[in-house]
RORONU-452009 format. One record per residue (C-alpha): residue in one letter; y, x, z. Coordinates in steps of 0.001 Angstrom, whole numbers, padded with zeros to 6 digits, always signed. Example, Ala and Ser with C-alpha at 12.3 -4.5 7.8 and 13.67 -1.06 7.14 Angstrom:
# RORONU-452009
A-004500+012300+007800 S-001060+013670+007140 
***
This chain:
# RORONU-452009
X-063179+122220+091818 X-065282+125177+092209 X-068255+123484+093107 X-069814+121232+095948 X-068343+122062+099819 X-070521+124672+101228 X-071870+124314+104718 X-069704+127373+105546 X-067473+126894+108388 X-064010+128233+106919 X-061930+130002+109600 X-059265+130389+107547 X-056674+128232+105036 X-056909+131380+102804 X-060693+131766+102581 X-061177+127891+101945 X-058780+127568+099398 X-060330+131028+097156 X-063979+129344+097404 X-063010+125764+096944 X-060373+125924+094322 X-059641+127066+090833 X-056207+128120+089783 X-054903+125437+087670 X-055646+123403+091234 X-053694+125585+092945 X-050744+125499+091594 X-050661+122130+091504 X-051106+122156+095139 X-048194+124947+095358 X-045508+122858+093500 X-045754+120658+096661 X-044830+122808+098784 X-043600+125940+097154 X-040190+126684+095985 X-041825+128748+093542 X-045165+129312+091974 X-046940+132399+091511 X-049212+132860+088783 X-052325+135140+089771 X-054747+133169+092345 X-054158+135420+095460 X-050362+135366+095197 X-050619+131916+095218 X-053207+131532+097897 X-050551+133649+100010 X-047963+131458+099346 X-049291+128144+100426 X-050704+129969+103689 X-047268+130920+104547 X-045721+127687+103617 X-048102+126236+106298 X-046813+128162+109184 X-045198+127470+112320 X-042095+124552+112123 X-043251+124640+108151 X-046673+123363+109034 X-044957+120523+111312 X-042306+119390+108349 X-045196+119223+106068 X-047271+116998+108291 X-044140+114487+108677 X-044030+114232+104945 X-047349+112665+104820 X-048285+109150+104899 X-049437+107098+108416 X-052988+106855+107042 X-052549+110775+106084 X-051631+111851+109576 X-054563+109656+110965 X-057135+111592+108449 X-054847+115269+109415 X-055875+114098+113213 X-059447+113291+113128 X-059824+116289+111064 X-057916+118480+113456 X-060047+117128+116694 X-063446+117175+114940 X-065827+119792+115672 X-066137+122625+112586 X-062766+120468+111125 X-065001+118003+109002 X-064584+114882+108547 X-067051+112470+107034 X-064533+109600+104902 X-066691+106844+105165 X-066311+106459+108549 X-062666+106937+108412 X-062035+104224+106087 X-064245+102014+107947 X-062269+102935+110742 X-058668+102607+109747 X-058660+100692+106713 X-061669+098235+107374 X-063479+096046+104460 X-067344+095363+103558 X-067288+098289+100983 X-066863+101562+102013 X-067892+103752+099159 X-064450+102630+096858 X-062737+105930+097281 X-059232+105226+098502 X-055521+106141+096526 X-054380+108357+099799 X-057166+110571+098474 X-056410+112696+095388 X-056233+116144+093421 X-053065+117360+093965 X-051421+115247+097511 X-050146+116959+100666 X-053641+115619+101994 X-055651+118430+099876 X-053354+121053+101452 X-054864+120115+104896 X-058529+118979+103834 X-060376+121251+101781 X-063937+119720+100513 X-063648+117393+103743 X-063683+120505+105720 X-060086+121326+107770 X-059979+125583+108519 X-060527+127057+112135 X-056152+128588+111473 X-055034+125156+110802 X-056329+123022+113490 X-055852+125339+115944 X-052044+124950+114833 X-052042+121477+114361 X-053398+120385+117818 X-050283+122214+119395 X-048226+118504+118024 X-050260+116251+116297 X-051715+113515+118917 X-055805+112916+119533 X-057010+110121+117599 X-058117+107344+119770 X-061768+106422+119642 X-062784+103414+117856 X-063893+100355+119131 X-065131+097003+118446 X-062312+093912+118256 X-063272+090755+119768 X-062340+087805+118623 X-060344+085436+121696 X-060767+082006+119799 X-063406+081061+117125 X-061815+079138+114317 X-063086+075775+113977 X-063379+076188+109618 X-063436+079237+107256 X-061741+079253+104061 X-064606+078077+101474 X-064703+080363+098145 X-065041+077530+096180 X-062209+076413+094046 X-061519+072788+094971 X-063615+072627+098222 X-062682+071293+101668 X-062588+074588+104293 X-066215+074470+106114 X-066813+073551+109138 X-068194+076450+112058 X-071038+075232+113850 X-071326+077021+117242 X-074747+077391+119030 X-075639+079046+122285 X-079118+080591+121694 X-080800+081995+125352 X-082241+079027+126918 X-083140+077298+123970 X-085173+080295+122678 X-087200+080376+126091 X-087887+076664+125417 X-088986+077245+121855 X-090940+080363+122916 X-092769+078769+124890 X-093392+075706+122710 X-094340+078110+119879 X-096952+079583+122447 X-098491+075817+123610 X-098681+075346+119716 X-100929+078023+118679 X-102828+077498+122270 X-104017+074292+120850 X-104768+075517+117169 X-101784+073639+115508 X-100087+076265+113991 X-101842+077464+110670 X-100584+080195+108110 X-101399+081536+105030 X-104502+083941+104959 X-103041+086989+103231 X-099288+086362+103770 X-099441+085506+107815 X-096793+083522+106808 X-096396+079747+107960 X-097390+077062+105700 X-094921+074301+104643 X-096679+071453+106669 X-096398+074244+110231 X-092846+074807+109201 X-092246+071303+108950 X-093958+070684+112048 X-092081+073089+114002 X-088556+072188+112597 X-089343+068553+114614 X-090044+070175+117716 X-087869+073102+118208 X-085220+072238+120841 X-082026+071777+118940 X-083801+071873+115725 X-083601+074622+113081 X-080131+076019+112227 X-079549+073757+109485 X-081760+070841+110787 X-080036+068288+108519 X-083062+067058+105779 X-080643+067667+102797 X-079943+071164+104471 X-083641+071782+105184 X-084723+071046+101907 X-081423+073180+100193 X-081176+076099+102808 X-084715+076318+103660 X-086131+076904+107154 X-085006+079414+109441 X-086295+079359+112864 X-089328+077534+111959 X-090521+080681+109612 X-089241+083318+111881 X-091442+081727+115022 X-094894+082268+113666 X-093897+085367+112081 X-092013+086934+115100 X-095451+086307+117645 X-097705+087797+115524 X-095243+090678+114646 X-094755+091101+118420 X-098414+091038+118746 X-098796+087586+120910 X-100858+085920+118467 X-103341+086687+115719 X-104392+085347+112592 X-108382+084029+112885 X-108829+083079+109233 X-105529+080363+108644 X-105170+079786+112110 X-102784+081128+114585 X-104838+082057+117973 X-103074+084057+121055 X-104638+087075+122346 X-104675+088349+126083 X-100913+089140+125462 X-100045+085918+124366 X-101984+083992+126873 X-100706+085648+129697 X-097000+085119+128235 X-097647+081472+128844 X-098241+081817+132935 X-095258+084821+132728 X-091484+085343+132992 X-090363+084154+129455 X-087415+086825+129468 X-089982+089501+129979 X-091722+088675+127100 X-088686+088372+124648 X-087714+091848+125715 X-091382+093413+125034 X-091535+091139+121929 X-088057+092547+120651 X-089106+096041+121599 X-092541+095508+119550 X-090779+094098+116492 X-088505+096930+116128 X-091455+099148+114998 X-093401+096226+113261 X-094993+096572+109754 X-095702+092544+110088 X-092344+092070+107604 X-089995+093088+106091 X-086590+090940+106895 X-085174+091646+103315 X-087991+090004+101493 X-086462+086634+102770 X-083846+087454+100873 X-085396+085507+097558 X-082662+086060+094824 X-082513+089993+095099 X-085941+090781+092856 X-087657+093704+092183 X-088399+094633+096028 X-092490+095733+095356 X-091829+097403+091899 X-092700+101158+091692 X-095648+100013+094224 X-094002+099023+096957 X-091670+101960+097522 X-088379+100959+096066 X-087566+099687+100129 X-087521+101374+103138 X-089234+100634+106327 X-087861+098566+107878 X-088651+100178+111346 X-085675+102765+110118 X-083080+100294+109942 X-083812+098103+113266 X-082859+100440+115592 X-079038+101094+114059 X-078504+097613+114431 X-079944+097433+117807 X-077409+100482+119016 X-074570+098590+116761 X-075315+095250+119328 X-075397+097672+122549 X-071905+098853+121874 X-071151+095234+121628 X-069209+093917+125102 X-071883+091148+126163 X-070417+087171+125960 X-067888+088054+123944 X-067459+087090+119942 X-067331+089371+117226 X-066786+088588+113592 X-069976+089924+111376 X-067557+091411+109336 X-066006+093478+112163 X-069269+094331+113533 X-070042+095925+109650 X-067117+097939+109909 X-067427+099336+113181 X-071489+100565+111926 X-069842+102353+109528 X-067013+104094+111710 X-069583+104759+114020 X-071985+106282+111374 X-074656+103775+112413 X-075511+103184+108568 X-079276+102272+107327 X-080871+102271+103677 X-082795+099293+102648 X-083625+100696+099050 X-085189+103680+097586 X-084010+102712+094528 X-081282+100151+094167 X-081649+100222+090464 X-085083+098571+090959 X-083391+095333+092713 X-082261+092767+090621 X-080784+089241+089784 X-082879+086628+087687 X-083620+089712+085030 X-084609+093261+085261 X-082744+094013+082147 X-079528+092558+082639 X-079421+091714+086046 X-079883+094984+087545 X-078053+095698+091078 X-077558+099447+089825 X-074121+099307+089505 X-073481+096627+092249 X-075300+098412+095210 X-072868+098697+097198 X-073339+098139+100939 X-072669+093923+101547 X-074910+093058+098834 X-078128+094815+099706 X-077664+096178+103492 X-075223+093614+104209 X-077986+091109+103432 X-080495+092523+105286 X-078062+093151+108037 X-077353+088840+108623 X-081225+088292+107760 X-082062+090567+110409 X-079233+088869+112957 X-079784+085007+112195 X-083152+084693+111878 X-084654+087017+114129 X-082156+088338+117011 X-080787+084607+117045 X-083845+083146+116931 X-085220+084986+119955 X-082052+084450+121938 X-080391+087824+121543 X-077007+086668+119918 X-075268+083105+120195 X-073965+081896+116304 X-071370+080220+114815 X-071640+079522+111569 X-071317+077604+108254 X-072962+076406+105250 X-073503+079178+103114 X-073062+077969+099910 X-068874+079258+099273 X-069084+081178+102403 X-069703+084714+101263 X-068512+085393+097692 X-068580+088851+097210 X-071695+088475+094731 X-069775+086373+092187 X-068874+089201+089911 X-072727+089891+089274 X-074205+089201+085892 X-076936+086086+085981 X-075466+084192+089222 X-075323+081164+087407 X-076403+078213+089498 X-076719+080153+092285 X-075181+078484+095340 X-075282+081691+097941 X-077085+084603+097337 X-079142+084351+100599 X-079483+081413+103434 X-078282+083762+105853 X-074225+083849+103638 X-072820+081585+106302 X-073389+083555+110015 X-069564+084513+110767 X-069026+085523+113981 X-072101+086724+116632 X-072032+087148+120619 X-074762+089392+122587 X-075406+086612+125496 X-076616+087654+128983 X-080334+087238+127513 X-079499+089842+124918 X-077814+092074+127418 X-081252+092515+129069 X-083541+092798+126454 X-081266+095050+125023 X-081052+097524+128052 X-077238+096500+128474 X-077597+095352+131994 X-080729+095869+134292 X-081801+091870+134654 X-081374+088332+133687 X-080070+085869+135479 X-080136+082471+133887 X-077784+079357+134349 X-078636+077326+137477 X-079717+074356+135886 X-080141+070855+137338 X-084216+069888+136935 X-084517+066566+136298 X-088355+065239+137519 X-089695+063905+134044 X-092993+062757+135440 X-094941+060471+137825 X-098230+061284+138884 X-100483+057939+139608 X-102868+057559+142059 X-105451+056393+139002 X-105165+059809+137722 X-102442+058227+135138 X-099040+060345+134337 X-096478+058771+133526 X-093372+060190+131383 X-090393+058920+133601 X-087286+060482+131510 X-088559+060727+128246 X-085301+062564+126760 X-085313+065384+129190 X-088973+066055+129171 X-089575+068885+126590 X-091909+069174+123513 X-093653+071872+125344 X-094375+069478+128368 X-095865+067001+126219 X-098217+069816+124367 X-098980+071286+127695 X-099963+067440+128812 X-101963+066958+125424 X-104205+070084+126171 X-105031+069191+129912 X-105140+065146+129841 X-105891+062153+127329 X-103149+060813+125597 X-103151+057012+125891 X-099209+056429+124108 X-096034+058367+124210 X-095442+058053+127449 X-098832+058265+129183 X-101461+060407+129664 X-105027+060142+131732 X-105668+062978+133530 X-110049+063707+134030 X-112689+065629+134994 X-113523+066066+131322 X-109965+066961+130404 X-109792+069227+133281 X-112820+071451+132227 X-111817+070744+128268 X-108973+072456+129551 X-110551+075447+131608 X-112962+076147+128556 X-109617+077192+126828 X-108393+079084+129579 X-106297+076591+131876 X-106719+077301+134953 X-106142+074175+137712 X-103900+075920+139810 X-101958+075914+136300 X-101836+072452+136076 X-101020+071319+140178 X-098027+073914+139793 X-096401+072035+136828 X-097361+068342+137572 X-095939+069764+140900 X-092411+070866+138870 X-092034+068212+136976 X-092679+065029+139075 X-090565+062408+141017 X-093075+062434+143820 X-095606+063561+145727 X-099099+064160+144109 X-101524+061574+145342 X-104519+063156+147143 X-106631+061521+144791 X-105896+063952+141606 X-105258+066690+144100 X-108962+065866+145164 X-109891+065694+141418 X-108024+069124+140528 X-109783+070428+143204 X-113429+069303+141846 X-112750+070844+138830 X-111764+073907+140387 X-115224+074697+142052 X-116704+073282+138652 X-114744+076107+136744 X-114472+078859+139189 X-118889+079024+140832 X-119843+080531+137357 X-118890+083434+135763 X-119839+085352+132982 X-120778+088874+133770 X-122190+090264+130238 X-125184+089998+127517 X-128530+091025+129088 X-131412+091965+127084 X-134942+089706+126789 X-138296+091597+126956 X-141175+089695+125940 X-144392+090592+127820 X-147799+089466+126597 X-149187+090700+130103 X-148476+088122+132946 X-149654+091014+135835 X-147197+093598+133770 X-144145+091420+134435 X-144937+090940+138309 X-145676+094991+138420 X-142492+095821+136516 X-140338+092913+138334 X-142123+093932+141949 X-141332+098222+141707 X-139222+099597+144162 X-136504+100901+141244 X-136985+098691+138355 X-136384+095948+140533 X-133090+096469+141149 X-132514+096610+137521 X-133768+093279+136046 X-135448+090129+136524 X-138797+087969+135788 X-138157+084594+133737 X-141480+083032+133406 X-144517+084976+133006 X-144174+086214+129718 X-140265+087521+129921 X-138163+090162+131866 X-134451+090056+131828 X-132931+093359+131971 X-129458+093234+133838 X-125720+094070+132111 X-125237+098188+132563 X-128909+099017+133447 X-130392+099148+130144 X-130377+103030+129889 X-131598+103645+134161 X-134099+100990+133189 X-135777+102871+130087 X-136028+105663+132279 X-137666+104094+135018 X-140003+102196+133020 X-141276+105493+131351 X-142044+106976+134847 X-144431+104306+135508 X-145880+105074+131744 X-144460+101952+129664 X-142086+101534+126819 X-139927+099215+124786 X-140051+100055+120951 X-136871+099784+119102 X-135192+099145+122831 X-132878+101945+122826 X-131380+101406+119175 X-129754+098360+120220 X-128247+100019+123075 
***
């Protein structure tokens, strides 16, 4: 070849061919089509031009192969005749690796007579559109019937077994248990990571409803938490909650997420984390080394990548299954393709030296990764996607052939996510559809509500862990199944930003009966208790040594209105007034030293 494709747009068969190709290439490109072969360049350019004329052009086309014709087509219809072959192959040939160049493309095939540096001329399409047919536009294909195994990679091992799990309402449950946890202080992570620590991930695997994905102990301990890391990492990210030194506290977002509409929040949270800096998904990935070598630059941010996925799950038809696999390959026909290193030759296996993922980066080991890291524990864990999946270990093999993967059982915890399905949660935070609508579901009452202030869990498999945290912030817990509800407890509860109108409204929900008018009369005590006082603001103390000073100062007309006497010796000068106050006092022919630096 010449030299690398220009950006020219070639209007003609003739000019491509003298600026793309040398002579020797030419004639081998004649003898496929030529009777005879000229010998100086232009003769020969002439030649192949006119063999590529009129019925010529069409007996040519028919001698090529199907997958030929498709490339001739997409070519033909594309604007300025290119045509980019990764998406083709993704396209029309499929498979997790898209850089392996294909055999239909060579040197010297009928194909190179049409496609010139991936770049079709202005003569020849025009020509070819008069017969060849409009490629159809690609789509996703769904998959009718999950499988109830996959094939394990293993030599020797038993097929494993899909587990299937439908994510919406279960993530508005945990959500909202995440959110009582950290509103009573009981999630703690580490100070510089933000990540959770192993007793809070522990803690959180026991109360998430349906448990983590692999909730089995021997799986928890092999696999490693899932859900339970993502959760504290996912509310800070989304800015609900905030590290205050290793404890997790919510800010005004995350306390008014509690008292909002829960699929509200998921959609502001998943529009927040698509820009966070909190972390980067591909770190969780703990075999692939190297990732903060050449100071922290060998990956992208991450905020580049989360969007192509995002647009990759809006093409997706909502409640309908997808193979991950078949959601890979349609990216890459669609051109929705992300980077996750600077420089793959940084990444490695178990050694720098011999290990290095250099000549192994292709696109399932290292964006492929990210890619189910990104789906499973994040868009899964907030709802987004239902799951089916398997145990990893034998489920994706493609990183067998790399050097140092000895004793390795799966290159990430993520291997076993197979086949994904945007739910009607995921269509709305995703912008698919304009709203949620969630399953009518049956509320069972879980609670009775004593006359002695007692409540009493009635059904104590339906009620949810985020009841009972709810019921250990506002009442005292006496056993598992009964609380005392107080004044105390009531304005324990206020101090931390319960309101009572919080409380009636879910005692209200979740009980068999009728409150009793004696804990309505209680609720209400405490409401007048919490609600007379407010706090309006730090006021400033002025100490007076002149009794008769403080009742002239306290007593004028203006500076009246701007503070107050307490005793004889002090004047407190009111929230907002400090300035007006100054100025008045001066008119009278007084001042306050050092006064208007801390203002």
């Amino acid at each position: 070849m010449a030299g690398y494709m220009k950006e020219t747009v070639y209007q003609t068969l003739g000019q491509a061919l003298d600026d793309y190709c040398r002579v020797d290439e030419l004639k081998g490109m004649a003898k496929l089509i030529c009777a005879e072969v000229p010998t100086r360049k232009a003769e020969i350019i002439e030649a192949i031009s006119a063999a590529l004329q009129g019925e010529d052009l069409k007996t040519v086309f028919n001698r090529l192969s199907k997958i030929e014709q498709y490339a001739v087509a997409e070519a033909a219809f594309a604007p300025d005749g290119k045509i980019d072959f990764r998406k083709f192959d993704a396209k029309y040939l499929g498979g997790l690796n898209p850089d392996q160049s294909p055999g239909y493309r060579g040197k010297n095939n009928l194909l190179g007579l049409f496609i010139i540096g991936n770049q079709m001329p202005a003569d020849i399409r025009s020509s070819l559109k008069t017969f060849v047919p409009k490629p159809k536009s690609d789509h996703v294909k769904y998959v009718e019937k999950l499988p109830k195994s996959i094939q394990s990679a293993i030599k020797g091992e038993p097929g494993l077994t899909l587990k299937i799990r439908a994510t919406s309402q279960v993530a508005l449950s945990n959500l909202e248990v995440v959110l009582r946890l950290i509103d009573g202080g009981k999630l703690k992570v580490g100070q510089k990571t933000g990540g959770p620590t192993s007793a809070t991930v522990k803690n959180l695997s026991k109360l998430l409803h349906e448990g983590d994905w692999y909730n089995e102990p021997d799986m928890l301990d092999e696999i490693g938490p899932i859900q339970a890391f993502a959760w504290p990492i996912i509310v800070q990210g989304a800015g609900l909650a905030k590290a205050d030194g290793s404890t997790l506290k919510l800010n005004n977002a995350g306390k008014k997420a509690l008292a909002g509409n829960l699929p509200d929040v998921i959609k502001t949270a998943w529009k927040k984390w698509e820009k966070t800096k909190f972390i980067d998904e591909f770190s969780r990935i703990n075999e692939i080394k190297g990732q903060k070598s050449s100071r922290g630059r060998t990956l992208t941010d991450p905020s580049t990548r989360r969007p192509v996925i995002n647009e990759a799950l809006c093409q997706c038809i909502p409640g309908r299954w997808i193979k991950v696999e078949e959601l890979i390959r349609f990216m890459h026909s669609k051109g929705l393709d992300f980077d996750v290193a600077r420089y793959a030759w940084k990444l490695y296996i178990c050694d720098a030296r011999y290990g290095c993922l250099d000549d192994y980066g292709n696109w399932s080991i290292i964006e492929g990764r990210y890619l189910l890291a990104f789906l499973f524990e994040y868009a899964a864990t907030l709802g987004l996607i239902d799951v089916a999946y398997a145990h990893p270990a034998g489920a994706l093999p493609d990183y067998y052939d790399l050097w140092g993967i000895d004793g390795i059982d799966f290159l990430s915890r993520y291997d076993g996510l197979k086949y994904i399905r945007v739910n009607s949660l995921g269509a709305y935070v995703l912008g698919i559809t304009d709203r949620y609508s969630p399953p009518v579901l049956k509320t069972r009452p879980v609670l009775k509500v004593l006359p002695n202030h007692e409540i009493v869990v009635t059904d104590a498999v339906s009620i949810s862990p985020a009841d009972r945290l709810f019921l250990d912030k506002t009442c005292k817990k006496v056993s598992s199944s009964l609380w005392q509800i107080s004044l105390q407890t009531l304005l324990d509860a206020a101090q931390s930003g319960t309101e009572t109108k919080e409380i009636l409204s879910f005692l209200r929900s979740r009980s068999s009966e009728a409150i009793p008018q004696t804990v309505i009369t209680l609720l209400d005590d405490a409401k007048k208790r919490t609600t007379r006082l407010s706090y309006s603001g730090r006021a400033h103390l002025i100490e007076c040594t002149d009794p008769v000073l403080v009742q002239l100062i306290s007593s004028d007309r203006k500076l009246s209105r701007m503070c107050l006497p307490a005793s004889d010796r002090y004047i407190v000068v009111m929230p907002g007034m400090e300035k007006p106050f100054l100025k008045a006092l001066a008119d009278i022919g007084y001042i306050v030293p050092q006064f208007r630096e801390q203002i």
